[in-house]
mmCIF file of the N, C-alpha and C atoms, coordinates in Angstrom:
data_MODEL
# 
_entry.id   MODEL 
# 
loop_
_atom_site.group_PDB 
_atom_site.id 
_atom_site.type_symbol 
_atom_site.label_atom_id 
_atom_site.label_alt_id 
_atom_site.label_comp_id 
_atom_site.label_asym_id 
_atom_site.label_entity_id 
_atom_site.label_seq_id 
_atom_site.pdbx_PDB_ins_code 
_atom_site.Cartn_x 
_atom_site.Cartn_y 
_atom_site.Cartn_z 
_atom_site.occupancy 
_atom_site.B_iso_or_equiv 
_atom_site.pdbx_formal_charge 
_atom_site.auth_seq_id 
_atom_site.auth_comp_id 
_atom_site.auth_asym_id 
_atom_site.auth_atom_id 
_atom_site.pdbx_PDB_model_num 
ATOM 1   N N  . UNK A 1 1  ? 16.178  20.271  8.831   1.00 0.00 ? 1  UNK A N  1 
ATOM 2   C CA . UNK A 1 1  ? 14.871  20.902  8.815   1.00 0.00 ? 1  UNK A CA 1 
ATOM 3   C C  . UNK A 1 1  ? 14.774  21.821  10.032  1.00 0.00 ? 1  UNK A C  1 
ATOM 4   N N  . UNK A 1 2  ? 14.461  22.939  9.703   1.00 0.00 ? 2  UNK A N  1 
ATOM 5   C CA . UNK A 1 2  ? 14.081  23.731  11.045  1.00 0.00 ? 2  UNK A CA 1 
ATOM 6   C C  . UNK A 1 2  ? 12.849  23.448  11.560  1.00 0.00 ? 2  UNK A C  1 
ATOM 7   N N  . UNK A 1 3  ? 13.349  23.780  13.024  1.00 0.00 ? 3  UNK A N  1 
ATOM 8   C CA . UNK A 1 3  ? 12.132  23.781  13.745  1.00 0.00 ? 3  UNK A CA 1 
ATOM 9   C C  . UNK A 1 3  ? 11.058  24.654  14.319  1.00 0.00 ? 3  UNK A C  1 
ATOM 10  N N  . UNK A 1 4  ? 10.419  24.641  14.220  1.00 0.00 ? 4  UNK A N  1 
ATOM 11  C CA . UNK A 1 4  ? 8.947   25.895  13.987  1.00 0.00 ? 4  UNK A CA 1 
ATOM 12  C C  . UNK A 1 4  ? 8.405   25.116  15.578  1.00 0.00 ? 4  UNK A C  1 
ATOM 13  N N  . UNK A 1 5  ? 7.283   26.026  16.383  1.00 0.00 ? 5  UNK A N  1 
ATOM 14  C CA . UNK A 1 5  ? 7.425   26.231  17.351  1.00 0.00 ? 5  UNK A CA 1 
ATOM 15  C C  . UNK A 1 5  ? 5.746   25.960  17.381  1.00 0.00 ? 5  UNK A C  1 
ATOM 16  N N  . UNK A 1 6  ? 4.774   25.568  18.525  1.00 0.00 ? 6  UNK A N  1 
ATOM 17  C CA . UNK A 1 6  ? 3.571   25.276  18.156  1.00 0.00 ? 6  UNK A CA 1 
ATOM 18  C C  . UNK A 1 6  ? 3.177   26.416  17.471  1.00 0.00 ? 6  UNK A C  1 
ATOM 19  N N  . UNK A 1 7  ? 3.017   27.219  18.288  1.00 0.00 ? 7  UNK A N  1 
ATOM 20  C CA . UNK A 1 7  ? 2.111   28.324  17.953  1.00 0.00 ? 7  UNK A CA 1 
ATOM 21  C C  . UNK A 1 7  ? 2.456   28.971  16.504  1.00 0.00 ? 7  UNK A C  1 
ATOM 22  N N  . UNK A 1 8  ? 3.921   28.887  15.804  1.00 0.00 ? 8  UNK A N  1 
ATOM 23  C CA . UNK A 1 8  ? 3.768   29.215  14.808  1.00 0.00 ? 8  UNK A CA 1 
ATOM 24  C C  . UNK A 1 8  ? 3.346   27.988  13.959  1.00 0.00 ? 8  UNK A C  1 
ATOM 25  N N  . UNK A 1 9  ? 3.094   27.109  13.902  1.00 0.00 ? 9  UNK A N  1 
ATOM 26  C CA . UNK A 1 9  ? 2.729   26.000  13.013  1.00 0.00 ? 9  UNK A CA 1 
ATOM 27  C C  . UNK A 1 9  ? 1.240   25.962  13.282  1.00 0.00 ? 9  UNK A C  1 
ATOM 28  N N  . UNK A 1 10 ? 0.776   26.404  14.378  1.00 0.00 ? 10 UNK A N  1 
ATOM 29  C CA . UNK A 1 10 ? -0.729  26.137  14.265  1.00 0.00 ? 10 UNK A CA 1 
ATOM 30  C C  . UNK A 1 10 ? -1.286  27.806  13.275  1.00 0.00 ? 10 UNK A C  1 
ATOM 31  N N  . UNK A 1 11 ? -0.385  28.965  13.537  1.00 0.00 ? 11 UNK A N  1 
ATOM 32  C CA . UNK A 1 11 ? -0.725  29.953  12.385  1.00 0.00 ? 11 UNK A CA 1 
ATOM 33  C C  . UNK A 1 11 ? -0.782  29.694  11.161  1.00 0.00 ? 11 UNK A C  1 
ATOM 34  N N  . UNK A 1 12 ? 0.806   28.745  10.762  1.00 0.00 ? 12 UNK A N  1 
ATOM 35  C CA . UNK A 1 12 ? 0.982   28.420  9.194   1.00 0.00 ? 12 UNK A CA 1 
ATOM 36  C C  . UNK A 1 12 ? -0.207  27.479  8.933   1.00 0.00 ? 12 UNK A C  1 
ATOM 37  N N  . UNK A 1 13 ? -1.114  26.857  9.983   1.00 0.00 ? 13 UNK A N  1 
ATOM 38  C CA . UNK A 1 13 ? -2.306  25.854  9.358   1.00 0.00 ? 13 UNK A CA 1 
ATOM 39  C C  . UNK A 1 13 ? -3.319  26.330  9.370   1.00 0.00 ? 13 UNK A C  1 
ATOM 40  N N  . UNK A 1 14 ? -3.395  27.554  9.649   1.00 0.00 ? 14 UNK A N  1 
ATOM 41  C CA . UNK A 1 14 ? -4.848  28.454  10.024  1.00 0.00 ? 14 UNK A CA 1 
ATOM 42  C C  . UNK A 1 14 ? -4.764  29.207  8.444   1.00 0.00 ? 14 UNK A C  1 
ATOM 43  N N  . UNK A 1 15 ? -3.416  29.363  8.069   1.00 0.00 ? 15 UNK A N  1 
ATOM 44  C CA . UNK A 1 15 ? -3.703  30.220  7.140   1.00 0.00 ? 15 UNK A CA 1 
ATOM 45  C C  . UNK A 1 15 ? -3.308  29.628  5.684   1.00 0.00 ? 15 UNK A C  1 
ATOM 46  N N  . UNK A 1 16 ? -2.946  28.252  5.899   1.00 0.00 ? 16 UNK A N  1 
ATOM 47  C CA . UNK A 1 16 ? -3.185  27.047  4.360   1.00 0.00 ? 16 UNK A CA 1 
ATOM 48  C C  . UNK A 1 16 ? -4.582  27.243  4.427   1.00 0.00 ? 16 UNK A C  1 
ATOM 49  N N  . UNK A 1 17 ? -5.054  26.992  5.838   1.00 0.00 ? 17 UNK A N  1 
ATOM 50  C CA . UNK A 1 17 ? -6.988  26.200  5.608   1.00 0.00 ? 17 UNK A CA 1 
ATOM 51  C C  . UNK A 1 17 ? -7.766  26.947  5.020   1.00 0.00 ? 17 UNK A C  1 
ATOM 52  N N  . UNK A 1 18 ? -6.755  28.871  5.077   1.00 0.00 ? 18 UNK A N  1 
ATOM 53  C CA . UNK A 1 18 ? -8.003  29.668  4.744   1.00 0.00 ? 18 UNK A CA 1 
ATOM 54  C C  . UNK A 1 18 ? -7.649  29.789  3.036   1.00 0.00 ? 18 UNK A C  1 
ATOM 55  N N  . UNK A 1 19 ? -6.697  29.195  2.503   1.00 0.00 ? 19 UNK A N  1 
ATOM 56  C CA . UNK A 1 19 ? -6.321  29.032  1.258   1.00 0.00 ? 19 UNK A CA 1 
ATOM 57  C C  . UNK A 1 19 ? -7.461  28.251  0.786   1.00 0.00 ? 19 UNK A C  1 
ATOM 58  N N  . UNK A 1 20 ? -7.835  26.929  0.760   1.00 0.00 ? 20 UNK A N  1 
ATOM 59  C CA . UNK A 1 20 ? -8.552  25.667  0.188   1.00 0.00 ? 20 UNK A CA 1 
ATOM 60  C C  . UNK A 1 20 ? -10.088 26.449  -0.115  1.00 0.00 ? 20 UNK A C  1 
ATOM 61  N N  . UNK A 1 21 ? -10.132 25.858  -1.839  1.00 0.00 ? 21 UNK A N  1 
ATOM 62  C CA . UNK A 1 21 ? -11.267 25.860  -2.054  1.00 0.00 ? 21 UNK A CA 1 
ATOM 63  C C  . UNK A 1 21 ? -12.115 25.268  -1.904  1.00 0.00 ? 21 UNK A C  1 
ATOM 64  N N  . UNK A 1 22 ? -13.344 25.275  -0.931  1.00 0.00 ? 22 UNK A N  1 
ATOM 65  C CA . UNK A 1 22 ? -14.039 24.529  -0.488  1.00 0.00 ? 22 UNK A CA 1 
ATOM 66  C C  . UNK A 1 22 ? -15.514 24.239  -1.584  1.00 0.00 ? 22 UNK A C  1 
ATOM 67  N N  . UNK A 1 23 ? -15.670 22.947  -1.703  1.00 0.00 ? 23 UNK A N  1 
ATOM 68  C CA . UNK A 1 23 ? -17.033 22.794  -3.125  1.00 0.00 ? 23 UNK A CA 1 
ATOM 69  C C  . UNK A 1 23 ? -18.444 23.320  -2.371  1.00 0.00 ? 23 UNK A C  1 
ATOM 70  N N  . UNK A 1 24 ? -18.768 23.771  -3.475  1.00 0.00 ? 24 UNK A N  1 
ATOM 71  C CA . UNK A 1 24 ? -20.106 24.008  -2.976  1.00 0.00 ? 24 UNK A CA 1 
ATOM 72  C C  . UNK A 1 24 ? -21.113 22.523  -2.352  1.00 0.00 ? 24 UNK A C  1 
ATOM 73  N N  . UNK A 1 25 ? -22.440 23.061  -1.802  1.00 0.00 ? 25 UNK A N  1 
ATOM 74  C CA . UNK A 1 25 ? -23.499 21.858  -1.644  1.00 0.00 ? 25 UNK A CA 1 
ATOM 75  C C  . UNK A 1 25 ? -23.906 21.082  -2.550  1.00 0.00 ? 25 UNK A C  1 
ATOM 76  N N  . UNK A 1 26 ? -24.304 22.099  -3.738  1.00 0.00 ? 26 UNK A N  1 
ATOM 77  C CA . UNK A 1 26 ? -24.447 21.475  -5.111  1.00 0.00 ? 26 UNK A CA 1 
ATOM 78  C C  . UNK A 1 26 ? -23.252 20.609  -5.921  1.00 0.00 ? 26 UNK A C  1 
ATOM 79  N N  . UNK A 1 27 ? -22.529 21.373  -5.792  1.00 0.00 ? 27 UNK A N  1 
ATOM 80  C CA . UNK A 1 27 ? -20.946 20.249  -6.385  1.00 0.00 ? 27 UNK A CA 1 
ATOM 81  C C  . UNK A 1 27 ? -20.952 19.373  -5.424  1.00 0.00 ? 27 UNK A C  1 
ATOM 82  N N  . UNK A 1 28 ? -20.990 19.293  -4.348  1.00 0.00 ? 28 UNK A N  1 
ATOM 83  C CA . UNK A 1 28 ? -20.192 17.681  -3.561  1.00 0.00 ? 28 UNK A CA 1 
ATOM 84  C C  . UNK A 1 28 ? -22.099 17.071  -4.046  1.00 0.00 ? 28 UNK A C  1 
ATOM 85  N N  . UNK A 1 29 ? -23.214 17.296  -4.275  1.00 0.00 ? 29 UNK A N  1 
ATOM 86  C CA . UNK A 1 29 ? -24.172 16.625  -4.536  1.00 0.00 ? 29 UNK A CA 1 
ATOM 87  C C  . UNK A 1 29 ? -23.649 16.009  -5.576  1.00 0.00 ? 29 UNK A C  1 
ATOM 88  N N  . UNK A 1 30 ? -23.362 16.772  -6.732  1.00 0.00 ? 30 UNK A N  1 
ATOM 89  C CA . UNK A 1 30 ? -23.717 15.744  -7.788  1.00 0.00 ? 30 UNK A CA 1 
ATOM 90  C C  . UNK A 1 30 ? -22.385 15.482  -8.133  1.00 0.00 ? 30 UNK A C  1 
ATOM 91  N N  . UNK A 1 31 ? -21.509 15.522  -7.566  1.00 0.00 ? 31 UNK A N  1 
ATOM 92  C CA . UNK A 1 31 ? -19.901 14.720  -7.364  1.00 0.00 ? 31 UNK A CA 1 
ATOM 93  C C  . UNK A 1 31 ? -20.366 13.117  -6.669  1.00 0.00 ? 31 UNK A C  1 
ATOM 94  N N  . UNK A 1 32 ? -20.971 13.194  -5.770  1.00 0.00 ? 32 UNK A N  1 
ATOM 95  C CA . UNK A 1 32 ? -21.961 12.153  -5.154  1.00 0.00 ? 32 UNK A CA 1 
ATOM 96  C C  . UNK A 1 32 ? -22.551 10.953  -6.001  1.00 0.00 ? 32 UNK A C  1 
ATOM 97  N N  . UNK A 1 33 ? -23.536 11.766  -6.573  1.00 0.00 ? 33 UNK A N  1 
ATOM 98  C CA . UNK A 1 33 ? -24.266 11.702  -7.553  1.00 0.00 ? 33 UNK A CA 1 
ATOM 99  C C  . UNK A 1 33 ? -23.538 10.759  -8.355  1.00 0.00 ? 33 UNK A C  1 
ATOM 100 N N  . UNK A 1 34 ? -22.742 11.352  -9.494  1.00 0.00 ? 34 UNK A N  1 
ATOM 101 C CA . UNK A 1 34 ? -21.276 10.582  -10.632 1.00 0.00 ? 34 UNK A CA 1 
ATOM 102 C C  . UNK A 1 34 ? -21.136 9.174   -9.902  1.00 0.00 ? 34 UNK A C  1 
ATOM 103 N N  . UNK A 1 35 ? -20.430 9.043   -8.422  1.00 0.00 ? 35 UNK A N  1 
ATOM 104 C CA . UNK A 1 35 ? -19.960 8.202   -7.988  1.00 0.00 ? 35 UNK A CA 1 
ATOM 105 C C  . UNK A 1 35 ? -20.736 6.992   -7.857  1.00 0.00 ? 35 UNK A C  1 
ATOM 106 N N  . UNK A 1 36 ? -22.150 6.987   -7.321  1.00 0.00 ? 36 UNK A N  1 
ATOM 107 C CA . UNK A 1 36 ? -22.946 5.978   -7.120  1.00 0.00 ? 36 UNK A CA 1 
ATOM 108 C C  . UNK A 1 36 ? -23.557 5.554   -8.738  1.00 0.00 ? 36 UNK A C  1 
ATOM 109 N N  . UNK A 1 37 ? -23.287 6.755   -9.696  1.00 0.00 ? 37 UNK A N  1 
ATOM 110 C CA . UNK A 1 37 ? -23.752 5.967   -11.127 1.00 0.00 ? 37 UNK A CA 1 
ATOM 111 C C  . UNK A 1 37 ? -22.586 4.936   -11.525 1.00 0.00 ? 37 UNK A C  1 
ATOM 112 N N  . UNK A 1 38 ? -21.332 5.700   -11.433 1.00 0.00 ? 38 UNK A N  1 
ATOM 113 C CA . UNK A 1 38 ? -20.156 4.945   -12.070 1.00 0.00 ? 38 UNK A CA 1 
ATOM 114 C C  . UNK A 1 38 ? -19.965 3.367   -11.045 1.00 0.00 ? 38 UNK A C  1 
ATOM 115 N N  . UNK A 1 39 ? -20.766 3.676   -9.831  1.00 0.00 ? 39 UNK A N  1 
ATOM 116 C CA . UNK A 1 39 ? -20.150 2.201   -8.862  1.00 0.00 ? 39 UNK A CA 1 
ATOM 117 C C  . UNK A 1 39 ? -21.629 1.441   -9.874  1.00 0.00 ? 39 UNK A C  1 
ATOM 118 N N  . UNK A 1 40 ? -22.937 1.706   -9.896  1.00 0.00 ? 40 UNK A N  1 
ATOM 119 C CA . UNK A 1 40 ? -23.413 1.061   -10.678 1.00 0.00 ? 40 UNK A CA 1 
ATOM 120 C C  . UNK A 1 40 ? -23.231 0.364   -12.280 1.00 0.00 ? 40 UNK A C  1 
ATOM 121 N N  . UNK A 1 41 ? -22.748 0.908   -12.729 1.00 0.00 ? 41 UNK A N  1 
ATOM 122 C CA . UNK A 1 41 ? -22.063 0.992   -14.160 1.00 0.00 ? 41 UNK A CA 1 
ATOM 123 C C  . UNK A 1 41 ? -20.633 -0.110  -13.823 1.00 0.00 ? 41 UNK A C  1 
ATOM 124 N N  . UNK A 1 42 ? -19.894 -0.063  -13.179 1.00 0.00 ? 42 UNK A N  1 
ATOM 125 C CA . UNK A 1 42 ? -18.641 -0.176  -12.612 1.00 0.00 ? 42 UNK A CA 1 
ATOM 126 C C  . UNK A 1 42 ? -19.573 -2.371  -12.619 1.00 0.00 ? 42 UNK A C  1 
ATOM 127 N N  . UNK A 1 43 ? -20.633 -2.269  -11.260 1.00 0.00 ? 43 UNK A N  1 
ATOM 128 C CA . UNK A 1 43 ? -20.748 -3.563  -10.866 1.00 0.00 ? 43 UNK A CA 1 
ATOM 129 C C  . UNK A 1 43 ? -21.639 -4.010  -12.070 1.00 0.00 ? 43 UNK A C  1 
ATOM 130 N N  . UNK A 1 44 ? -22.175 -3.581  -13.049 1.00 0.00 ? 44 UNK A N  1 
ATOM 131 C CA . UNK A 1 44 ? -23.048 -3.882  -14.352 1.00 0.00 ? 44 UNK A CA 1 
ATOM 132 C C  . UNK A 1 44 ? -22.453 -5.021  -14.907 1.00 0.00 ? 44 UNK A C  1 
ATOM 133 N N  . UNK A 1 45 ? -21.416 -4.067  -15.497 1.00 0.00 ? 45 UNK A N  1 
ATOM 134 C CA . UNK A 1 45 ? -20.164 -4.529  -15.943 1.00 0.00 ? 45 UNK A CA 1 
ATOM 135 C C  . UNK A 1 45 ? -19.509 -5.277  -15.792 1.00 0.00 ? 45 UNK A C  1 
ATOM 136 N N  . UNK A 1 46 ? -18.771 -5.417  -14.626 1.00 0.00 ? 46 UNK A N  1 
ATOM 137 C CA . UNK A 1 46 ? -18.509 -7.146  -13.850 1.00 0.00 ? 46 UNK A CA 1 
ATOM 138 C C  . UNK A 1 46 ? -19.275 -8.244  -13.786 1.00 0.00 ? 46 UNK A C  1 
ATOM 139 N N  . UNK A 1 47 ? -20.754 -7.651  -13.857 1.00 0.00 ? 47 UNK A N  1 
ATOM 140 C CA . UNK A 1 47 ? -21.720 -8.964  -13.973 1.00 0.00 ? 47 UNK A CA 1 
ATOM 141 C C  . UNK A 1 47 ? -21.811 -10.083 -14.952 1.00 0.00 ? 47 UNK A C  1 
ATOM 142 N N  . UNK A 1 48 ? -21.725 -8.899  -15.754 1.00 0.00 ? 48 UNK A N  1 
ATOM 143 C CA . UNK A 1 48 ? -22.021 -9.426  -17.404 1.00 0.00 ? 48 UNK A CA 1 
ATOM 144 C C  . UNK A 1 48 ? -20.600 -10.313 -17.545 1.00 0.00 ? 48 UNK A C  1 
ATOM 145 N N  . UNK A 1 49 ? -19.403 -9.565  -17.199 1.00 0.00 ? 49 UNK A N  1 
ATOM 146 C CA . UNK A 1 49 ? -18.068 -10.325 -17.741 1.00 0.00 ? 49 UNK A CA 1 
ATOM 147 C C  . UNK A 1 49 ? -18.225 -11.490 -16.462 1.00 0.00 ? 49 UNK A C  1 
ATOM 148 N N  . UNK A 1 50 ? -18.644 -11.055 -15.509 1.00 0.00 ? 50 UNK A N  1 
ATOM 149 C CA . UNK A 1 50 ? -18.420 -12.972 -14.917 1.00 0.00 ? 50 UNK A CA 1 
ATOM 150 C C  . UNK A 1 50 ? -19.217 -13.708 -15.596 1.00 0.00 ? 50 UNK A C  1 
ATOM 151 N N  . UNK A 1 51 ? -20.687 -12.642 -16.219 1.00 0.00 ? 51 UNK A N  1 
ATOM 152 C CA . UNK A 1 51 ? -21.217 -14.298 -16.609 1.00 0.00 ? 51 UNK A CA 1 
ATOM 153 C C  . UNK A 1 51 ? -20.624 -15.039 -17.803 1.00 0.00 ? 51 UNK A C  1 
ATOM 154 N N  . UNK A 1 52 ? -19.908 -13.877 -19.076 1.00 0.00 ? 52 UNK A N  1 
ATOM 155 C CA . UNK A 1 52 ? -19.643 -14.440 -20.020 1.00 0.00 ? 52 UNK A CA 1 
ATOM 156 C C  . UNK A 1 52 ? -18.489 -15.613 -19.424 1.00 0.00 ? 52 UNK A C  1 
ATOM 157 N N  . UNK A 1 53 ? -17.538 -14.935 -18.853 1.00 0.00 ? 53 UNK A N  1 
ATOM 158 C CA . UNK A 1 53 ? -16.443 -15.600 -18.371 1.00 0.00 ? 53 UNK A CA 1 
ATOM 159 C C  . UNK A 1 53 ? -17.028 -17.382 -17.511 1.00 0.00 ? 53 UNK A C  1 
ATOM 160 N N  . UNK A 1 54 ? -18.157 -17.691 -16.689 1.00 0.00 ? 54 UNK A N  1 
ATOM 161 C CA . UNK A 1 54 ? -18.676 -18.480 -16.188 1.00 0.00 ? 54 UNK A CA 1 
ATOM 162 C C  . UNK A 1 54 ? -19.237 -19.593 -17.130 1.00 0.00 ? 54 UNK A C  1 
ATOM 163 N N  . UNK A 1 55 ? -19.876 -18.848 -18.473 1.00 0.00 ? 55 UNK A N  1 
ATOM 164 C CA . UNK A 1 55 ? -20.337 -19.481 -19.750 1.00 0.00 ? 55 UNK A CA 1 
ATOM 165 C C  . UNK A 1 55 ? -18.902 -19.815 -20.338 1.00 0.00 ? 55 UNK A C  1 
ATOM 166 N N  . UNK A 1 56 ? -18.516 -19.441 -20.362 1.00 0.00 ? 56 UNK A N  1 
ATOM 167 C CA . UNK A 1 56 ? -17.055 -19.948 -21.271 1.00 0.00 ? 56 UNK A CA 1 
ATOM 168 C C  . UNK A 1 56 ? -16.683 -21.174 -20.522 1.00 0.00 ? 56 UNK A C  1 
ATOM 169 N N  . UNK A 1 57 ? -16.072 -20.746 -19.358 1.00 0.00 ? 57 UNK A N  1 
ATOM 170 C CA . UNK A 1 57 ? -15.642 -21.722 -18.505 1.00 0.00 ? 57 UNK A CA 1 
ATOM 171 C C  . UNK A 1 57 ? -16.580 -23.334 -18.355 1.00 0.00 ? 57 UNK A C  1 
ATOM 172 N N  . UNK A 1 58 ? -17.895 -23.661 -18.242 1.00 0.00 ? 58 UNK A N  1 
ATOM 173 C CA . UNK A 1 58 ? -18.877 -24.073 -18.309 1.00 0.00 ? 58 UNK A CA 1 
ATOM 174 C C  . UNK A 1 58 ? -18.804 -24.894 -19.327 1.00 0.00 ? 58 UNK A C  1 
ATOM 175 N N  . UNK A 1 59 ? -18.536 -24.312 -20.801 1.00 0.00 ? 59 UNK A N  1 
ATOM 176 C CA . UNK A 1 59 ? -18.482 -24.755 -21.944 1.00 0.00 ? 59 UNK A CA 1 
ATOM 177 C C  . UNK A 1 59 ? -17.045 -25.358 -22.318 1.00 0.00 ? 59 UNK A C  1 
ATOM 178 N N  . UNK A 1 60 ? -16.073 -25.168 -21.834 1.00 0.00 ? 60 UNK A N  1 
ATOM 179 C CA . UNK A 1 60 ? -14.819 -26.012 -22.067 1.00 0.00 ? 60 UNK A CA 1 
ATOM 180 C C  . UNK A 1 60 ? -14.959 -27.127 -21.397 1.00 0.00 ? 60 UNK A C  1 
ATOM 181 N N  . UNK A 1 61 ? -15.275 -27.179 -20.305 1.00 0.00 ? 61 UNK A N  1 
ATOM 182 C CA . UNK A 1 61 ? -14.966 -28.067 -18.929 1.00 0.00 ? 61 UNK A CA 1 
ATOM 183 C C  . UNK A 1 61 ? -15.992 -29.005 -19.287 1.00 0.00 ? 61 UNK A C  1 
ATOM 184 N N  . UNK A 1 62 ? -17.089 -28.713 -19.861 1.00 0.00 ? 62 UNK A N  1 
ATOM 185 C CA . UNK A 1 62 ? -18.266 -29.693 -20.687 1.00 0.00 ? 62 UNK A CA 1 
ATOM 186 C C  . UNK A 1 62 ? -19.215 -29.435 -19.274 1.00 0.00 ? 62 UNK A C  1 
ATOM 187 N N  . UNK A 1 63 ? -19.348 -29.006 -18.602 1.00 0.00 ? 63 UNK A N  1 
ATOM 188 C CA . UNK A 1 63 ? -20.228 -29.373 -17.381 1.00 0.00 ? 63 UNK A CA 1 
ATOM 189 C C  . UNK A 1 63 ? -21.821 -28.361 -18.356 1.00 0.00 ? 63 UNK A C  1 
ATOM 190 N N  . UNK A 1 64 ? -21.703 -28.480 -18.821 1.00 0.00 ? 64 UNK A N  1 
ATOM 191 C CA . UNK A 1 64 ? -23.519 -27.834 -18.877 1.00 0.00 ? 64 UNK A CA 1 
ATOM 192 C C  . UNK A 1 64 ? -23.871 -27.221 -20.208 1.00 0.00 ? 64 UNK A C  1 
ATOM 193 N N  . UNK A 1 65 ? -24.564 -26.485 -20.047 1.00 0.00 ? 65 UNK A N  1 
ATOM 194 C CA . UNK A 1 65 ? -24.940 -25.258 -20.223 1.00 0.00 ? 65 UNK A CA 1 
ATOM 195 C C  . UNK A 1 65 ? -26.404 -24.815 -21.027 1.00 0.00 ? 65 UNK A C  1 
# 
């Protein structure tokens, strides 16, 4: 591998950074947005299957229900 020298490696990173498309305010909002629905949706979901899974379990073992 060759070796590149600071100053040219801090150019080659000045001029990737000016490559990157940066999201708008509105996109990283409701990118945001998606995430806290799907983590809701996401823990819904687990609720319900522990409880079925807890009822099952419950019901073999004879303890209740």
């Amino acid at each position: 591998m060759a070796k590149v020298n600071p100053a040219e490696f801090a150019r080659e990173v000045r001029r990737e950074v000016g490559k990157v498309t940066w999201p708008t305010r509105k996109e990283t909002a409701v990118t945001t947005a998606m995430v806290f629905v799907m983590v809701v949706v996401a823990a819904l979901f687990f609720l319900v299957v522990d409880q079925v899974l807890a009822l099952a379990v419950r019901l073999v073992l004879g303890l209740g229900g």
